[in-house]
Structures are given as C-alpha cells and as structure tokens.
N, C-alpha and C positions, 0 to 999 in steps of 0.2 A: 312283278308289277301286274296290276289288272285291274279292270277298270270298264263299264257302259259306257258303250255310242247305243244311238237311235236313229232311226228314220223313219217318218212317214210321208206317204207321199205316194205318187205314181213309181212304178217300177218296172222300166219295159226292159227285154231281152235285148240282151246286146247284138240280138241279128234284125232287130227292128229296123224299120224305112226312118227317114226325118234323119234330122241333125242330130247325130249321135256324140259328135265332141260336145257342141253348146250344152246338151243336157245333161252328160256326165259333169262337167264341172258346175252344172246350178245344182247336183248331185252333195259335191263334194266343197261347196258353198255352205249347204245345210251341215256337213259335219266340223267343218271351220270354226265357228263358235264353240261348240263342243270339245275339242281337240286345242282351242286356244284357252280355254278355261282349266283344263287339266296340266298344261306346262305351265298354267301360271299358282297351281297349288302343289303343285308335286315338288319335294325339295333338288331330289336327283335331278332333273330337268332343266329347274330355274339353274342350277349351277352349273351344269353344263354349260347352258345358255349364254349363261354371264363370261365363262372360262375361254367356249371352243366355238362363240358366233361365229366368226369368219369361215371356221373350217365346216361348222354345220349346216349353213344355208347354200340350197343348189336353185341355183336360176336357171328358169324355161323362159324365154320368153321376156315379158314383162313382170314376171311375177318372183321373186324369194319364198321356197319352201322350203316348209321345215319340219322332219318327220321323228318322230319316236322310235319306230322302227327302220334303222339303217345300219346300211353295211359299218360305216364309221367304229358305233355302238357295239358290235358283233351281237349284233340283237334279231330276235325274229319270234314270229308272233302265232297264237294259237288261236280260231277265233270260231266262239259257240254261238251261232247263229240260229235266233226266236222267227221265224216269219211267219207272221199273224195274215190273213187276207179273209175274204170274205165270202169263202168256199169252203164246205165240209172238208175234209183230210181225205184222198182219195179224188177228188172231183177239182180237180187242176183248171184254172185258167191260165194260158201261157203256161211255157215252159220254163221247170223253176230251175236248171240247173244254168240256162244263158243267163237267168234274173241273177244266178248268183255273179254271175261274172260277173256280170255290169256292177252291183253291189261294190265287189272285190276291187274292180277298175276303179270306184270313185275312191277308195280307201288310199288309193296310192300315186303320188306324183305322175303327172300325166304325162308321156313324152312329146318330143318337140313338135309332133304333128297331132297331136290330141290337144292342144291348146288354141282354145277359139283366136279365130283372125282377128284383131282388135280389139281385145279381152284386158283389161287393163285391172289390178289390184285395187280395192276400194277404202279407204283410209282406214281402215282394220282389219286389210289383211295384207299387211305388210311386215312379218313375215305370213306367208299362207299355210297353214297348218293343217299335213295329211299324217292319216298314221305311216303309212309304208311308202320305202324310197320305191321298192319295187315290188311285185307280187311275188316271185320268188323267194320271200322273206318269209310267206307265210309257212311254216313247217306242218299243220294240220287246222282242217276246220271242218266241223260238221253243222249240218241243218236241221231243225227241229219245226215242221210246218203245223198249222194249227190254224180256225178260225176263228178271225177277229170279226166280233159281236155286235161294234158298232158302227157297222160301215156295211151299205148295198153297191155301194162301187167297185165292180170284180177288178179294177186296176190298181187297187188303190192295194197299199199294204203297211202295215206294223213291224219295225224290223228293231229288233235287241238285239246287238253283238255283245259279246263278252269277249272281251280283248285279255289277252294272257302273253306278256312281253317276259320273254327268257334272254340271258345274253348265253352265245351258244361259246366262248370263253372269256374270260377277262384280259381286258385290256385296260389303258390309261384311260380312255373315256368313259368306260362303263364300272371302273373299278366302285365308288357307292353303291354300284346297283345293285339290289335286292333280290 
C-alpha cells in the first residue's frame, strides 16, 4: 500500500520551549482529514473496519484511535519524506533532524501523557485517525530538503510523506493486504 500525506505549516523542533503536547496534536489534527479520507476509499481498510472495529480502535484519553500502521496488522511503514522551506539546501533554519521527530511524533498515537488536558474529539474525529500505533513501526525513512519558492517565512514549511505500508508477515488481519 502507499499513499501522500502533507503538511504545511509551522514546524518547530521537538526540543522547542511552549506547549509541545497542544501543538503536536493540532499537528496531527491537520493529518486527520487526510488519513480519514484514505480508510474511507481503500477496500482493505474499510473491511477491516467493518470486521475487526472493536479489536482496532485504542483509547487515550477521550479520544478512539485508529491507525493503518499497527502492531495488530503486522504492518510497518516506509516513509519518503519532501521537506520544502524557504532556505537554499545547505543554509538550515532550525534543526531538521528534531523537525523530523516532531513530524514522526504527529504521525502516530500519542501516549497517555502527550494528550492535551481537556482535549476532547470533535464530531469527526471519532474515530481519530493516525498512521502509526507507535514510531517503532516505522522500519526506514529518509529526507529529501529543498526550497519552497513561495514562502519568506523561514518557519514555515512544505512536507510530502510518501507512506509505503509493508505487513512484515501475514496474518488474519492483514491477510487482503497488498
């Protein structure tokens, strides 16, 4: 399976000062949409969904999540990451390897203490849709920086993932998968 997310937006280091839980999940808000748009056209997915809800939705919290990549699945993910900003190649603002984490962080269920205090699901995102149950899913990913052309905001940045889901053997869950 494989498949584009995107982000744009600010992109701070994950060793940045300020509310670092609140912003990773307005983070991982932005890829929600995106992520609930793709289990709702992928066949494997929807049928899962239909099949094995109970066993696939994990609760933090207030919130039901529900990830593509998870242990369940024996699934784990490859991801080519575009990072566009608005810096020559060479002439870095911020450091891009904590940007990446933070990235990596929004992509995947957040633990018990990464979920804002009184953070409640908003009537579509019930289930909340991340790719990764956990980051140790991901088995490779590399970076490809570049700048983006139409942006003076050196914080600001253009992010293409290319998501590449492998099931690392078959099982009853993942047995359709591709």
């Amino acid at each position: 399976m494989k498949f584009r997310l995107y982000y744009r937006g600010k992109l701070k280091s994950s060793q940045g000062k300020g509310n670092t839980i609140k912003y990773k999940q307005e983070i991982r808000r932005f890829f929600h949409p995106q992520l609930s748009r793709w289990w709702s056209i992928d066949p494997f997915l929807q049928d899962n969904y239909k099949k094995h809800k109970s066993l696939l939705l994990i609760q933090r919290d207030n919130f039901n999540y529900l990830t593509i990549v998870c242990k369940d699945f024996l699934t784990i993910s490859e991801l080519d990451i575009l990072f566009l900003r608005p810096q020559q190649p060479g002439n870095v603002f911020g450091d891009i390897d904590n940007r990446i984490k933070t990235l990596i962080d929004c992509l995947r269920i957040p633990k018990i203490s990464e979920v804002p205090k009184g953070d409640f699901p908003e009537q579509h995102e019930d289930p909340f849709f991340c790719l990764l149950e956990d980051d140790s899913l991901v088995s490779h990913f590399s970076v490809t920086t570049d700048n983006l052309l139409d942006s003076n905001d050196k914080s600001e940045v253009l992010v293409i993932i290319t998501v590449t889901v492998n099931k690392t053997k078959s099982s009853f869950f993942n047995s359709d998968f591709i």
